[in-house]
C-alpha positions as CSV (number, residue, x, y, z in Angstrom):
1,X,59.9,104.2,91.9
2,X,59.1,100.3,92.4
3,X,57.1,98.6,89.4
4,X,55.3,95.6,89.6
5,X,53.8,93.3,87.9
6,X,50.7,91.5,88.8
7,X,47.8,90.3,87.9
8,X,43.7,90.6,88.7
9,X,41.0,88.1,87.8
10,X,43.7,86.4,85.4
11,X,44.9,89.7,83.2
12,X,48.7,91.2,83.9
13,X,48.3,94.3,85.6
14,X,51.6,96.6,86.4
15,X,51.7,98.3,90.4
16,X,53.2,102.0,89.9
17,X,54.9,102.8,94.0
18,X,56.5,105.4,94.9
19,X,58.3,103.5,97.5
20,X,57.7,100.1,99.5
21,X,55.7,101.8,102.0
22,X,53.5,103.8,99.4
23,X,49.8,103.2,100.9
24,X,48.3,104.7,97.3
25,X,49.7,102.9,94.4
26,X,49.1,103.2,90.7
27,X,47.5,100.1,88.9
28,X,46.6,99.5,85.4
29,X,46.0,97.1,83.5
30,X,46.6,96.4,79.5
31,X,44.1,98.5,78.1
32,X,44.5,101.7,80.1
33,X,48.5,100.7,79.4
34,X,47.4,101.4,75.9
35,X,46.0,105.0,76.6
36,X,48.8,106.1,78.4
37,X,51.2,105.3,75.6
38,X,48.6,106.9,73.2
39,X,48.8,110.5,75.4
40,X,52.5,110.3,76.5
41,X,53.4,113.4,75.0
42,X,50.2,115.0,76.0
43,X,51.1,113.7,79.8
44,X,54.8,115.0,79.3
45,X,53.7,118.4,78.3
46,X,51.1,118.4,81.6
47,X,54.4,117.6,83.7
48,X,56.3,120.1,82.2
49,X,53.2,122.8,82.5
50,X,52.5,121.8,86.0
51,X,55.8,121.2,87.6
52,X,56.9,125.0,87.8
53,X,53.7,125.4,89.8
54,X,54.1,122.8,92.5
55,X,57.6,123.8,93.0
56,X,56.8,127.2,93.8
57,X,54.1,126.3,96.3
């Protein structure tokens, strides 16, 4: 994973890609940086729940 950091109208914003090519990437500022950190065990536990059922796809 690449991770950036930018910034939009003047605030610090981090780029999330999955490689240099990625035509999708995930951006976020400070405040949604804050509810990630908030939920990262809730987001964990979604990985771990989900994870067995992409795999077997």
């Amino acid at each position: 994973m690449i991770v950036e950091r930018t910034e939009y109208k003047d605030k610090p914003v981090l780029v999330l890609k999955r490689n240099e090519e990625d035509k999708y990437p995930f951006s976020f500022g400070l405040s949604k940086a804050r509810l990630i950190i908030e939920a990262i065990e809730d987001i964990k536990k979604f990985v771990a729940e989900n994870d067995s059922k992409e795999e077997k796809k």
